[in-house]
N, C-alpha and C positions, 0 to 999 in steps of 0.2 A: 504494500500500500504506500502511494507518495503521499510527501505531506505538502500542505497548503499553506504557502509562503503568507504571513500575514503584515499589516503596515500597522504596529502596535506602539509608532507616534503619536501623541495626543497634542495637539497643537490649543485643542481649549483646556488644556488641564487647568484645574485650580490654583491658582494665584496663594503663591507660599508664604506665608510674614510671620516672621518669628518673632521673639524677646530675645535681648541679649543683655549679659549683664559683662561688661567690659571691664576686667578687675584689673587689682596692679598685681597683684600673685599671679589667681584662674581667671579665666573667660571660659563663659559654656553661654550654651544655650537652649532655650526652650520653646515649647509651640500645642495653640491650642487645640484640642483634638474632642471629641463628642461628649466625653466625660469629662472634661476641664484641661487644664494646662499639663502637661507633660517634659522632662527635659530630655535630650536630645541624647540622645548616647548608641552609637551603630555597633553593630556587632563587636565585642571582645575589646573592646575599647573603654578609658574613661567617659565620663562626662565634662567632665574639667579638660580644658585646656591651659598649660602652663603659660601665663603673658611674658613670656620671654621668645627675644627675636635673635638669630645668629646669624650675621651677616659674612658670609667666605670670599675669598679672594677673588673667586670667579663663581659667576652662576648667580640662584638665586636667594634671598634668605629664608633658611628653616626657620619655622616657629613650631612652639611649643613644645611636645617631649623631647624629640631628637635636638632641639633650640639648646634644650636646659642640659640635655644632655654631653654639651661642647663647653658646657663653663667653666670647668675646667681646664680640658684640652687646649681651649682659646679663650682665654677670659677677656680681652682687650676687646674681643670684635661678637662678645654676648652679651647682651645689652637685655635688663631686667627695671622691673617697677618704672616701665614706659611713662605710668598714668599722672607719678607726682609732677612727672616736667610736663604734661599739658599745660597751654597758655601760661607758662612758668620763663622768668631768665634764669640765669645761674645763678644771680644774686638771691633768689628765691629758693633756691638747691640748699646751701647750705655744707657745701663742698668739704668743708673746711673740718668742720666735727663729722660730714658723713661722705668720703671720699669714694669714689667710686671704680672700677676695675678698668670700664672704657673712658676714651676722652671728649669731656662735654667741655662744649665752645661755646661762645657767642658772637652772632652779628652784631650788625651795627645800628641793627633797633632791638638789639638786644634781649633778642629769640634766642635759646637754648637751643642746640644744635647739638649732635652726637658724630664725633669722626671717627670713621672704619674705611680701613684702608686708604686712607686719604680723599675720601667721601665724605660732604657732610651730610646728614640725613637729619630731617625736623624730627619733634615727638610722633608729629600725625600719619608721617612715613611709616614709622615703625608701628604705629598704631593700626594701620592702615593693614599691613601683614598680618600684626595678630587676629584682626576682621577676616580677613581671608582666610584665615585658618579655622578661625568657627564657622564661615562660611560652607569650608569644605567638610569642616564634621559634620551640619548639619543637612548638606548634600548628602552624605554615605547614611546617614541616619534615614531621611525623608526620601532619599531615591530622587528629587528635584531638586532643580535650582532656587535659590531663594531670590523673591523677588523685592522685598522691601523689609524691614525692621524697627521692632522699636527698642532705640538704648538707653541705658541706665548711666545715671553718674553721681555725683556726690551729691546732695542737698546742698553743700556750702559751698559746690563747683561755681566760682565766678564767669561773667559774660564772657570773658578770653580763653577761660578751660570748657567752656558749653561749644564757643564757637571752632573750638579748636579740633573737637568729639565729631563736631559735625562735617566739618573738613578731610577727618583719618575716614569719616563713610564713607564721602564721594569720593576720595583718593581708590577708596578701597571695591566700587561703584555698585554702594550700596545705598539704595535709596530708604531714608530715616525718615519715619513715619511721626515721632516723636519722639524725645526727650526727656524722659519720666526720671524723678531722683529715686535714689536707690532706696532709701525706707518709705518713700511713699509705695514703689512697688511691692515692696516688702509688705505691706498693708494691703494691697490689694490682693496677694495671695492667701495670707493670713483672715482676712474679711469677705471673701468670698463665700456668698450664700447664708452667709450671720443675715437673722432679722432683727436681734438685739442689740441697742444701742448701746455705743460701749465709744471708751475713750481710753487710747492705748498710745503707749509711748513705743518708739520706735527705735531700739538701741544698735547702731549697727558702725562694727568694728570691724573692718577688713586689713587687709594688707599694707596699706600706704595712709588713709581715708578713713575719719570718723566723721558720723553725723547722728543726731538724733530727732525725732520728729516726732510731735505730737499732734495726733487725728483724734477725729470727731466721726465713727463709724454708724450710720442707723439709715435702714433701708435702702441699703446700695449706696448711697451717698459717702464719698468720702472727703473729707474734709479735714485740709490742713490747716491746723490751728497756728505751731508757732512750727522754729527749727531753727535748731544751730551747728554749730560743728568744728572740725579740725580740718583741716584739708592735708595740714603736714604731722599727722599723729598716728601710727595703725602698728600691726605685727611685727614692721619691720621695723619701727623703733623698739619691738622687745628685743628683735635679733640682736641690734646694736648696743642693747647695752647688754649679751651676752660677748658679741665681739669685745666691746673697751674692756670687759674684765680679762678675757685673755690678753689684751692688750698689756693692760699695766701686768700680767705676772710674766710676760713674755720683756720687760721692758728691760731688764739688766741682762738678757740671755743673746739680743739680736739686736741689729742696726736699727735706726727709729727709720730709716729710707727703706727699710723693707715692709713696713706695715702698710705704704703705699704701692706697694708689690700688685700689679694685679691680679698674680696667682693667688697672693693670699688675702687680698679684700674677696672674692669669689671664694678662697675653700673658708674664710671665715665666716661670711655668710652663709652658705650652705649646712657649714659643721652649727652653728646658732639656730638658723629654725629646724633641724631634724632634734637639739637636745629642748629647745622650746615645745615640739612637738611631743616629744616622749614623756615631759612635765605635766603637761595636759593628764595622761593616765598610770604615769609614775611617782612613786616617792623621789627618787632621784634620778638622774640621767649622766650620762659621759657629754662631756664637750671634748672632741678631739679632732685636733689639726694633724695631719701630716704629710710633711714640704718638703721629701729628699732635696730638693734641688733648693732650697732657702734654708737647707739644714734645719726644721723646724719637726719634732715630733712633740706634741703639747695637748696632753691629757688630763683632765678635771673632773671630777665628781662635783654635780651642783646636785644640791637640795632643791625639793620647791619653796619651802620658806627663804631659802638662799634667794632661788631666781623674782619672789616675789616682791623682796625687799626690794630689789632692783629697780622694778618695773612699776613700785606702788607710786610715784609721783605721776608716769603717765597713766595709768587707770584713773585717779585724783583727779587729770585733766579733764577727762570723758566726763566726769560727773560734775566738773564747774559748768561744762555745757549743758548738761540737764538742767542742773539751777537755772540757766540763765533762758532754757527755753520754757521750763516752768515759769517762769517771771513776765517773758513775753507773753505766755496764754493763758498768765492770769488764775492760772491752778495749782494749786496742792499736790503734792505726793498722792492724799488722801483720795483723790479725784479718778488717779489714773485704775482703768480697771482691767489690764492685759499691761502687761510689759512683754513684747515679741525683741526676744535675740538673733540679730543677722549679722552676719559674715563669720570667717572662719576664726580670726581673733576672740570670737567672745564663745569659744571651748576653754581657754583658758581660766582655771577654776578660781583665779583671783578675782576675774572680770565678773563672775556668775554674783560670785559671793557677793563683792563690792556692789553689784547691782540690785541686788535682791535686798540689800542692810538698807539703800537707799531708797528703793520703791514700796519698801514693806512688804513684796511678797516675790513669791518665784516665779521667774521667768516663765512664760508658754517656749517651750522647746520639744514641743512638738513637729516642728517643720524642719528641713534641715538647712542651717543657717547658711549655707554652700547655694543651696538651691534657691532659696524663695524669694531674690531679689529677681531671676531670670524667670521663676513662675510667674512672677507679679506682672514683668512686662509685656510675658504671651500671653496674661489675661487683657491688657492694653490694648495691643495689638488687635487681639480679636476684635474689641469694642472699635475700635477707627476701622477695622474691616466690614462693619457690616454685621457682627455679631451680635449677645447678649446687648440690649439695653437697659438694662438693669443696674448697670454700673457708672458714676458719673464721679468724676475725679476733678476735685478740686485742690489745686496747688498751690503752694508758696512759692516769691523769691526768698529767699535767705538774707539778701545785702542788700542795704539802701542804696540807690540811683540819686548824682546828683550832677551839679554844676559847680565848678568854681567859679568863685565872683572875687572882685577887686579886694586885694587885701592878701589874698588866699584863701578864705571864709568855702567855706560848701554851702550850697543848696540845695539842700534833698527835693528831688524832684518825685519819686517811687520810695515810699517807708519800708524796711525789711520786715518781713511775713505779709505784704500787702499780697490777694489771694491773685492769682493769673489765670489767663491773662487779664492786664490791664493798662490805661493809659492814664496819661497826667501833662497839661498844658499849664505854661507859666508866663510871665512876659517880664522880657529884660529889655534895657535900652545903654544906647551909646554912653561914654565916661567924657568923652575928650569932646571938641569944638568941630565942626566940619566933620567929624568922622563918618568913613565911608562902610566900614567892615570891623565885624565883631568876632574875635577868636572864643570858641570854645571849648573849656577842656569837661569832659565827660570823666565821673569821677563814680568807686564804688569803694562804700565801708561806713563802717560808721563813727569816723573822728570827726571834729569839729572846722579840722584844718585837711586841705587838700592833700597838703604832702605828706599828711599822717594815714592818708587813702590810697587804695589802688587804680592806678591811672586807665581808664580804656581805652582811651582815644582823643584826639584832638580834630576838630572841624572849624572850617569858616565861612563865614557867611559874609557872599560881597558884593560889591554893586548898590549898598545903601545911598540915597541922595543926600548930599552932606548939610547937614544940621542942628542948631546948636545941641548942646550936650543935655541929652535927657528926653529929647523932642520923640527921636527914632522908637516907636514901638515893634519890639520882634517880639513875637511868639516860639517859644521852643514847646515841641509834643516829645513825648518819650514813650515809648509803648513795649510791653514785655508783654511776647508771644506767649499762647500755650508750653511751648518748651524751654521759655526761660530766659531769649535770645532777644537781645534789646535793637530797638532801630528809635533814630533821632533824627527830627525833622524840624524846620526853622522857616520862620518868614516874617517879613518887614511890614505889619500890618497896616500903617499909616499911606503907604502910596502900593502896595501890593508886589514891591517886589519879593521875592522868595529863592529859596536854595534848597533845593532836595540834597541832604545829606546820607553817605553812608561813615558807621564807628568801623575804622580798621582796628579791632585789638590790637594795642604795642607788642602783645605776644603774640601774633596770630598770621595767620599765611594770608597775604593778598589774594584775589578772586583769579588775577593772571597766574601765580604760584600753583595756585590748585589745579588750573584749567592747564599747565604745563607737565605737572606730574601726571594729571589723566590723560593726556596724550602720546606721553611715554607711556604711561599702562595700554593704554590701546596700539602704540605700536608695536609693542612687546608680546601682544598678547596672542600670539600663534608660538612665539618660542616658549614662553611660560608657560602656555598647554601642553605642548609637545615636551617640556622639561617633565610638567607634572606628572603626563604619561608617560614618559622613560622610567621616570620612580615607579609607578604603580606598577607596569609592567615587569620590572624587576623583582619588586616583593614576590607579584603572583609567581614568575619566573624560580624565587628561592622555596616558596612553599609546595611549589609541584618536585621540585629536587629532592627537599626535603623528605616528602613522604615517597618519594619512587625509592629513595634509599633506603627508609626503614622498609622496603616490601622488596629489597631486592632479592634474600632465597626467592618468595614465591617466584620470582620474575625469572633465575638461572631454571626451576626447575618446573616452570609452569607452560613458557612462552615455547613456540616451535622458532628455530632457529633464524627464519626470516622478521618475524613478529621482534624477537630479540638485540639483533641487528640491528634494526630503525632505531629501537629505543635506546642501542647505546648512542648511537649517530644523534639521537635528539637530545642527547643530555649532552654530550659534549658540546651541541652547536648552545646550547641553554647557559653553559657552560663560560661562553666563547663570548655570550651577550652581555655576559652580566657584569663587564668588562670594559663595553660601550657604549656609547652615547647615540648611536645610528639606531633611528625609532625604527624605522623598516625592516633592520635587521632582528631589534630586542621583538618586535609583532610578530613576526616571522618564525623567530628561534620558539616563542611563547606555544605559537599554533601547530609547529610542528611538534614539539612536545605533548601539548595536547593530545592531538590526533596520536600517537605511537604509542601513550602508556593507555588508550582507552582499551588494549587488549588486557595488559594487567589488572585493568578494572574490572573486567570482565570476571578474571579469573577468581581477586579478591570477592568481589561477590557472590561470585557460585559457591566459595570458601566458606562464607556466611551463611547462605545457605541451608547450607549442608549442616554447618554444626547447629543448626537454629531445631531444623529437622531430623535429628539422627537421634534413634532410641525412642522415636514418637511414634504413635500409633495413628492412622487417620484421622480418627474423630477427633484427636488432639490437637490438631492444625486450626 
């Protein structure tokens, strides 16, 4: 019987949008499916992808395991905790107490920049890869391509780290549906299908990135009350102050130029969160380095009352921010009726405790705090797709929106927790006599003075007809998107001139910058397919090796001499591929292997068979 060739392309297939939660450790992702949200994890695989990028000499960069797994090997040119330098310069790094393996530069607008191999590549570059790589898990996962996303980011993520997030997607060309903070998602995983109204704080301690957020939950409605946060406070300040203790007992044994070693900022980190990790469900743990080629072997027994002491001034930190968002929303400890723990920081049993003495009662850890920020955004997701209606999300900015005015003074123009979206019109006018044109700096935070704030941008507005000083009325509008992303807009109300403004973030990639890397991504992108499938074809190429080797008796003493022959002839040429870089050849070596061992498959199956059936009686079948 022949078979019937079928065209089993689906050209209307369903439109794929996932949640992603973009961490400075993991990134995974997740997607809503008939019974609710689901995370994403393909056969034999994590769900977590490691946010670490590894850029080589030639080719193109690995993320994630095989990333993390070169940090050693290369530590200069594997580049980790992408996410603190979003919309970040150096000066916001902190270089100084937290040194790092590769070398971070800066322009001359004073964008943090990462150089590898005498490359320089932005945050959003590299962000842009680690996007790609949950992209492609979450391809192997769903069998489709994904068509659009929604990402997660800090609560206390500023305009320049929001708009920075959104930049690594279209680098990455991935179209961002929204923008959601990560304990609001957290909330809407955690709140899904509750009818009781409830007021829950949102504790969420990741790897680079604290925030906490208090909602107002009752009938689908969620509702951000206040929020605050760290942006520069997470796991990997516990690491580090696991590193400085080996530091100082390492300090009379090795040169102090070797702590800046990148071999050993990388095995020191790495040796820090595996003894941090083991703390979590150990009494104590080993911290051990060792650096044949830095002459370094340096072994320690911590306690966790040891590592706790450590780390109890930044847990401290996490909860001056509760206070502080308690204060903003006007509530009591007494108030809150759920405290939900997110991210993988708050397993550590100090952070439980500390938070549990603070809110009066124990955490809901029910959910797993890995997960339920990427849950939360595939329930998002679904809802901007066309989904449940039942769910309506109202959000905070975090940080006051203003102007500087003459003096230095600010003028809050957007209050911090004001709910989004939303807009705010103000009116300013000329200082000086004749003045044609009014500079303005766009400002975020909340000091009283400009340069005690973070700067966003600066615009001017020109073309004013010159008049005396005070006459000129301009209108500025300030408006925060659903996702958090500010746009400013100006005009000269008195004779109707006007200026459409855009904020370039000081940290942020210009509109030409982006539109230059996505054209390098598209011209590239037959050889970084064809890259991709050299790799895949090679794995499958080791796995068929693999197992034709563990069956080779059956194969000496199963196959007839012809049938034997091809298959040695196909493992050699398999052999011979996996060696090169020619796709026509690795497809080729791939299918003829194939095709040669389907005799031993044959054989292995009859094998089974047989022992499934022997010693049975018919009726036993």
């Amino acid at each position: 019987m022949g078979y019937i060739e079928l065209d089993v392309v689906n050209n209307d297939a369903p439109r794929v949008v996932i949640g992603i939660d973009l961490g400075t450790t993991n990134s995974l992702a997740a997607i809503w499916e008939d019974t609710g949200p689901r995370v994403l994890t393909p056969d034999g695989m994590s769900a977590s992808i490691p946010s670490v990028v590894h850029v080589p000499a030639e080719g193109n960069p690995v993320v994630g395991t095989d990333a993390k797994a070169q940090a050693m090997v290369d530590p200069e040119h594997t580049v980790f905790s992408v996410k603190r330098m979003m919309g970040r310069g150096v000066e916001d790094l902190d270089l100084a107490n937290n040194p790092l393996p590769y070398k971070v530069l800066e322009d001359d607008r004073k964008l943090a920049m990462v150089e590898l191999h005498g490359k320089r590549m932005t945050p959003q570059e590299l962000s842009a890869w680690i996007l790609v790589g949950v992209l492609e898990h979450a391809r192997k996962a769903t069998g489709s391509e994904v068509a659009a996303a929604v990402i997660t980011v800090p609560a206390y993520f500023d305009d320049a780290q929001r708009q920075a997030t959104r930049d690594a997607a279209r680098i990455a060309g991935l179209e961002v549906l929204r923008i959601v903070n990560e304990p609001t998602a957290a909330s809407l995983a955690y709140g899904l299908g509750r009818t009781d109204a409830q007021t829950v704080a949102v504790f969420d301690l990741g790897g680079g990135t604290f925030d906490v957020s208090l909602l107002s939950i009752e009938e689908g409605v969620f509702q951000v009350l206040a929020t605050n946060g760290d942006t520069r406070l997470g796991g990997d300040d516990f690491d580090q102050a696991l590193v400085q203790l080996a530091r100082e007992d390492l300090a009379n044994d090795v040169s102090p130029e070797l702590f800046n070693d990148p071999a050993f900022l990388q095995a020191a980190r790495l040796s820090a969160e595996k003894c941090k990790q083991a703390l979590s469900s150990d009494p104590e743990a080993e911290l051990h380095l060792a650096l044949p080629d830095l002459n370094i072997n340096y072994r320690r027994r911590i306690t966790r009352p040891e590592f706790e002491a450590l780390i109890e001034p930044l847990v401290q930190r996490t909860l001056q921010s509760c206070r502080r968002a308690l204060s903003d929303a006007e509530l009591t400890t007494d108030q809150i009726d759920e405290v939900v723990l997110v991210g993988g920081s708050t397993r550590v049993p100090l952070v439980r405790a500390q938070v549990e003495a603070f809110f009066g009662r124990a955490p809901h850890t029910a959910l797993n705090p890995d997960h339920v920020v990427a849950l939360g955004a595939a329930v998002q997701a679904h809802v901007l797709t066309g989904g449940t209606r039942d769910v309506l999300l109202m959000d905070v900015t975090p940080l006051s929106l203003g102007i500087e005015t003459m003096g230095g003074a600010v003028s809050k123009m957007i209050e911090r927790n004001s709910t989004i979206p939303c807009s705010h019109k103000e009116g300013f006018s000329t200082y000086a006599e004749g003045q044609t044109g009014i500079d303005f700096h766009v400002i975020q935070g909340e000091r009283e003075l400009a340069a005690d704030c973070r700067s966003l941008g600066r615009f001017s507005l020109k073309d004013i007809p010159p008049m005396p000083a005070g006459m000129a009325r301009v209108g500025v509008r300030f408006a925060l998107d659903a996702d958090g992303v500010l746009t400013v807009s100006a005009k000269e109300e008195s004779t109707g001139a006007s200026a459409s403004i855009e904020i370039a973030p000081m940290h942020g990639l210009t509109d030409n910058e982006v539109e230059t890397m996505l054209d390098a991504g598209f011209a590239n992108a037959q050889e970084d397919f064809d890259n991709r499938r050299v790799v895949d074809l090679q794995t499958e190429i080791g796995t068929m090796l693999t197992a034709i080797d563990r069956s080779n008796e059956a194969a000496q003493t199963g196959l007839d001499r012809e049938s034997l022959l091809d298959l040695t002839e196909a493992v050699e040429a398999a052999k011979k591929a996996q060696t090169t870089h020619d796709l026509p050849q690795i497809q080729s070596a791939r299918d003829r292997l194939e095709q040669a061992s389907l005799p031993l498959a044959t054989i292995l199956m009859d094998g089974v068979v047989k022992g499934a059936i022997t010693g049975k009686r018919v009726d036993e079948l």
